[in-house]
N, C-alpha and C positions, 0 to 999 in steps of 0.2 A: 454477376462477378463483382460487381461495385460492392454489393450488399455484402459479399463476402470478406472483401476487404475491410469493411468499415468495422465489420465483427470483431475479425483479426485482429484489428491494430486495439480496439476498445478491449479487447480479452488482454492482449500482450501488454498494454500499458498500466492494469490492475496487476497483474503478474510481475512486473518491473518493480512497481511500487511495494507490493508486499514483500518479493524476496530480498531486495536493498533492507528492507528494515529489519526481516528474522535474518537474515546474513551477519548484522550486526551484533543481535543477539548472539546468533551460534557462534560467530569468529572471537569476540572477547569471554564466551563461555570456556573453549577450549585455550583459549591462553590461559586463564584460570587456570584449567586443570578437572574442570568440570565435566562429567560425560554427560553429555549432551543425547537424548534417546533415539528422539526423531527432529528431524527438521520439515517440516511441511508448508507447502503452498494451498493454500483452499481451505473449505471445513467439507463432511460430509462422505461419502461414499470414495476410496480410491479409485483413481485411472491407472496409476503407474507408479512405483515403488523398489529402490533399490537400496543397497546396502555398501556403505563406504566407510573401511574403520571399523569405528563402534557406531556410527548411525546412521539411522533408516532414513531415506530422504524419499519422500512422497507429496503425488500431484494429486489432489483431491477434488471432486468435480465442482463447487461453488469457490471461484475465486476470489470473494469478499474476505480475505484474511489469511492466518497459517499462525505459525507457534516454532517455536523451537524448546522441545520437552525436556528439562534438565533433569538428570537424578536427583532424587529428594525432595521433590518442589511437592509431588503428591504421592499421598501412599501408591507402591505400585509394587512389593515384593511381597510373595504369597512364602506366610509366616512357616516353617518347617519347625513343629512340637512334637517333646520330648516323647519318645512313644513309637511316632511314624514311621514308619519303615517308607523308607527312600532308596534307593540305588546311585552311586560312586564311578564318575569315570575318571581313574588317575591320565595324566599327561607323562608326555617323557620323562619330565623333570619331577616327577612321583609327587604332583599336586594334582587337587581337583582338578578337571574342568572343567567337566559336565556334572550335573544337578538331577535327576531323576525321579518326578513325582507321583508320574504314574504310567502306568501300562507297562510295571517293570517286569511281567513274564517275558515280553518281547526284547527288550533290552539284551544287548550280546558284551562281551567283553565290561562288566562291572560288575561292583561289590554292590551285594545288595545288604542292607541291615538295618536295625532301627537307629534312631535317629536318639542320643543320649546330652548332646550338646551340640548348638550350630549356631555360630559369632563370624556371620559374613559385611560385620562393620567394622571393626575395629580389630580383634585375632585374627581373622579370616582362619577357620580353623571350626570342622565336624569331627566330634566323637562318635561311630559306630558301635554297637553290638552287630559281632556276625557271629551267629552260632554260638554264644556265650563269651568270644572273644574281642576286648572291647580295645578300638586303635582309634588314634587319634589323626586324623588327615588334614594336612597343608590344604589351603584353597586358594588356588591361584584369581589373584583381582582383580581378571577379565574371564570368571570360570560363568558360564551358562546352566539357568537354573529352567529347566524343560517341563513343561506339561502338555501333553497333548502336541498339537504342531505350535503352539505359542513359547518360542524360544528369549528370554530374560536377563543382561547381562545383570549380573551384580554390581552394586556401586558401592564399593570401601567409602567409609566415613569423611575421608579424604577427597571422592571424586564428588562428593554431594554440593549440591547450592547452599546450603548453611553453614557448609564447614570452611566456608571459606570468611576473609577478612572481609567488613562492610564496604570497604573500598572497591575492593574485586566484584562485588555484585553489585554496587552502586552503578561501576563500570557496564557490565556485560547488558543490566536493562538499561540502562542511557545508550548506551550503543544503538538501541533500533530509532529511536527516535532522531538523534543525531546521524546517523545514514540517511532518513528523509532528507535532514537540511543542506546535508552533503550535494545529493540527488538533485535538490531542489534549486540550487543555487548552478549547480551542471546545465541543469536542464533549459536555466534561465539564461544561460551562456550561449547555448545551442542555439536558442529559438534568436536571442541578439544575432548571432551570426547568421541565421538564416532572413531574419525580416531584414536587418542593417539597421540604419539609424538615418531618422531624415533629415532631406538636405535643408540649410539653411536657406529660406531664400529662394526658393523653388523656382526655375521658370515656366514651367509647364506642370498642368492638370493630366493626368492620364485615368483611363476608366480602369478599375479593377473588377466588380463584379457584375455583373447585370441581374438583375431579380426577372425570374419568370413573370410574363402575365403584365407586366408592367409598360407604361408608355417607350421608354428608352428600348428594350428588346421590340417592340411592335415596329419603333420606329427603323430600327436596324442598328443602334450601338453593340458595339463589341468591346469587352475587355483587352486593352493599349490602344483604345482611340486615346489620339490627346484632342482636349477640346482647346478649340481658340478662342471661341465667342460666343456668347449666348445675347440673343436680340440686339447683335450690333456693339456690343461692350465686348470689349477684348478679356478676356481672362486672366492669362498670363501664368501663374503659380500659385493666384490669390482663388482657391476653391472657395472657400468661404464664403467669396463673394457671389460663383456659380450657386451656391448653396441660396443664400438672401436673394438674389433673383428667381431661382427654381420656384422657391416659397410664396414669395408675390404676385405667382400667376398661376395661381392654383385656376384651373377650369378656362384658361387661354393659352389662344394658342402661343408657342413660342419656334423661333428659329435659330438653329444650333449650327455652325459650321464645325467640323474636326479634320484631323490629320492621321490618315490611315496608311502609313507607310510615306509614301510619295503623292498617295493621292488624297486631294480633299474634299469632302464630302459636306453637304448642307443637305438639312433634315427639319421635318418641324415635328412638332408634339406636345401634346396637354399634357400638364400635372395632374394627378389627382389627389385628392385626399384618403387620407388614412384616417381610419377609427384610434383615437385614443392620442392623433399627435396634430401640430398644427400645420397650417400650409399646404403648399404643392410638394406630391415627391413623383419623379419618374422611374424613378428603382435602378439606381447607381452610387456603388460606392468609388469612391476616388482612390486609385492606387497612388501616394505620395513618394515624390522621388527618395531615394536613399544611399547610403551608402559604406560602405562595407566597415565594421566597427575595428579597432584594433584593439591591443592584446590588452591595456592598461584601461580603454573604453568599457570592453568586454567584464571584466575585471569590476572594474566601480559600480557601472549599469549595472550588472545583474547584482549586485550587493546592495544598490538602491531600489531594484523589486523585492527582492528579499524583504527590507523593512517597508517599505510601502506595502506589499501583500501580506504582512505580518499585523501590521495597523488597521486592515481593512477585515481580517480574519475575530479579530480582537471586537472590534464594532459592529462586527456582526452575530458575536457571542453577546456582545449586551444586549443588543435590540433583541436578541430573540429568549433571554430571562426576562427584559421589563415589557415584552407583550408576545407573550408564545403565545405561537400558532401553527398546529400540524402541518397548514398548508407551507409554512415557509421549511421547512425539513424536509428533504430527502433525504431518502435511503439506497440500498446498492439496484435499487430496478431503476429506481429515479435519476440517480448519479451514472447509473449505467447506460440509459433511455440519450441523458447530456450530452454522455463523451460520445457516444456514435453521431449524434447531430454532429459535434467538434468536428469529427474523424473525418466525414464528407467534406469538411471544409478545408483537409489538406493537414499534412504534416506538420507543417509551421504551427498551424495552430493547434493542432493536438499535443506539442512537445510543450507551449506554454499553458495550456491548461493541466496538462500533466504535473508541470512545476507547483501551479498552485495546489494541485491534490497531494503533492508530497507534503508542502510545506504545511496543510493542513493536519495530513497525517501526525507527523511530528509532533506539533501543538497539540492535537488534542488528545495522544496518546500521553501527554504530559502533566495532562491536567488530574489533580487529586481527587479523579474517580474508579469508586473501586473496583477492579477487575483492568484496570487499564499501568502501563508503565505508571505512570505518576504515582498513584497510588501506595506500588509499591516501595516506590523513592521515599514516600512519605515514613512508610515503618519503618524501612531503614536507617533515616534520619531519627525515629524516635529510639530506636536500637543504638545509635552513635550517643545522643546525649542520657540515656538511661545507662550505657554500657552493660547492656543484655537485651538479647533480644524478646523480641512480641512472645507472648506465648503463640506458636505455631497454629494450634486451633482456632484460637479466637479471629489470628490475621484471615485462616482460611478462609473459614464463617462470612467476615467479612466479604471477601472477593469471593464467596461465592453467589453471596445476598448480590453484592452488586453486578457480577455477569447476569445471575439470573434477570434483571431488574434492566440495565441493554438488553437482555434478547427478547424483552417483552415489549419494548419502545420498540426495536428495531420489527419485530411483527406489525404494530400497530404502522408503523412508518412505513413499509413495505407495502403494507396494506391500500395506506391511504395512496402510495403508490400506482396501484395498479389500480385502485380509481382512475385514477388523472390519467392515466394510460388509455382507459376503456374508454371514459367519457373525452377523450381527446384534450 
């Protein structure tokens, strides 16, 4: 049951994070005026998939991502030439609104005819021949163009991603990014309110965690003993100094007196040592006192993790240009593999590692690589000071070199992933 929660909460926190940022996307898409196609959580095979409006909103089974699909951004209307014989469903209002591209014997109630002229950007308007008589039909700017069970709405010139002002889309892709930092600064609020803030001045040590396997569990410590003494020195608030003594008697014995309720307990135990660090440890972390943040604490705090985990995001993007190495990268098995360890460790601390995974998001969705938001902040900046925009293929071309070129790191990095998985 544990195991299934810990999934839980790691599936549901990748889920939070990706839909806060395509939310952003899709919500300043449609202020625009932009029809928005699909909105999606995940990449890969659908779970679940419905229809609100004009778009399809779907859960897809690899959580690692989602999109929100705007009209115009890629080709995606199947071209109706001069010639074709199509079939006409008028609406009340004696405009299109149904499209009909094939299996038009079955088709009941439409005109069927070739197809002499069809301007579904700009006229919105099909000229048919039926039977030599040639009529020109309205098409309504929510009319559906049908092939097979794959139903298409139309996008007027008007509802597309280009045709809007550089502002309006500078907007709607900053949006996802600035949702992370929204999210991310929430999130930093939550977890303030949930650890508190410690006290100044502490007068008591209290045990927080006990490590399996370790002298402290062998010896019988519990998580809220408070300690008073360790070999005769009073403690008091000063861990630090429980800490400096632990350390100094690495491989002797020592004697602990605590306070368990009402009742107080004296205990002895060896430190041992650990591979890779110095000194005695008996496998105890210190719960420090705290106490509860208020609204203006809550407020500054989490503004000053903000830029503190902003600075340490940042230096960790250099260190890893001026000495890459796969092994410092992970990817979503790896990152996935982290947050379940987080997740066993409780709430609290799954909500601030979450924080820092938005704020990551953000950032490097911002950064001027292709296929990524930044990126295309970037064209549109060169489309502001050029006043005209990229040629449309070339920018594709572009972001398509550079997806393809992420999902070949992100292979390799998965990869090396599940190494480090197998080999432990």
């Amino acid at each position: 049951m544990e195991m299934v929660r810990v999934v839980f909460l790691t599936v549901f926190m990748f889920f939070v994070l990706v839909t806060v940022h395509e939310w952003g996307h899709y919500y300043f898409a449609k202020r625009a005026g932009i029809l928005v196609r699909e909105f999606a959580i995940g990449f890969g095979p659908k779970l679940f998939s419905y229809k609100r409006g004009e778009t399809q909103f779907t859960l897809r089974l690899l959580p690692f991502g989602g999109y929100a699909r705007m009209a115009g951004e890629d080709p995606e209307m199947v071209e109706i030439g001069p010639g074709q014989t199509i079939a006409v469903r008028l609406g009340q209002d004696n405009k299109v609104k149904n499209i009909y591209l094939d299996s038009l014997d079955t088709r009941r109630n439409v005109i069927r005819g070739e197809a002499q002229f069809t301007d579904l950007e700009n006229e919105l308007k099909i000229r048919l021949d039926v039977d030599g008589e040639v009529t020109t039909y309205d098409v309504n700017p929510q009319a559906m163009m049908i092939k097979g069970t794959q139903q298409t709405q139309i996008a007027p010139k008007d509802r597309q991603f280009g045709s809007k002002t550089v502002g309006q889309r500078a907007i709607a892709i900053l949006a996802g990014p600035v949702m992370n930092f929204i999210l991310a600064f929430v999130l930093f609020a939550l977890h303030l309110q949930m650890a508190g803030i410690p006290v100044e001045n502490p007068t008591y040590v209290k045990i927080g965690e006990v490590s399996e396997g370790m002298p402290a569990q062998e010896a019988g410590l519990q998580k809220g003993d408070i300690v008073v003494s360790v070999n005769g020195q009073a403690i008091g608030g000063d861990y630090q100094k429980m800490i400096k003594l632990t350390s100094a008697s690495k491989g002797k014995e020592m004697n602990w007196t605590l306070q368990r309720g009402s009742e107080t307990l004296n205990v002895a135990m060896i430190p041992r040592g650990m591979e890779g660090e110095e000194g005695g440890k008996v496998g105890i972390t210190p719960d420090l006192p705290t106490r509860k943040a208020g609204p203006g604490e809550t407020i500054t705090k989490s503004g000053t993790a903000m830029v503190d985990t902003t600075k340490l995001i940042f230096i960790g993007f250099k260190q890893l240009i001026n000495k890459f190495n796969m092994d410092d990268i992970s990817g979503p098995v790896g990152t996935f593999q982290l947050t379940g360890q987080i997740a066993q460790q409780g709430i609290q601390y799954l909500t601030y590692w979450a924080a820092i995974l938005s704020l990551y998001l953000g950032i490097f969705n911002l950064l001027p690589i292709p296929a990524l938001d930044g990126s295309r902040l970037v064209f549109l900046g060169v489309e502001a000071l050029r006043g005209k925009p990229v040629d449309p293929s070339r920018e594709g071309m572009v972001h398509f070199v550079g997806f393809a070129l992420l999902f070949l790191v992100m292979i390799a990095v998965t990869y090396n992933d599940i190494l480090r998985l197998i080999s432990g």
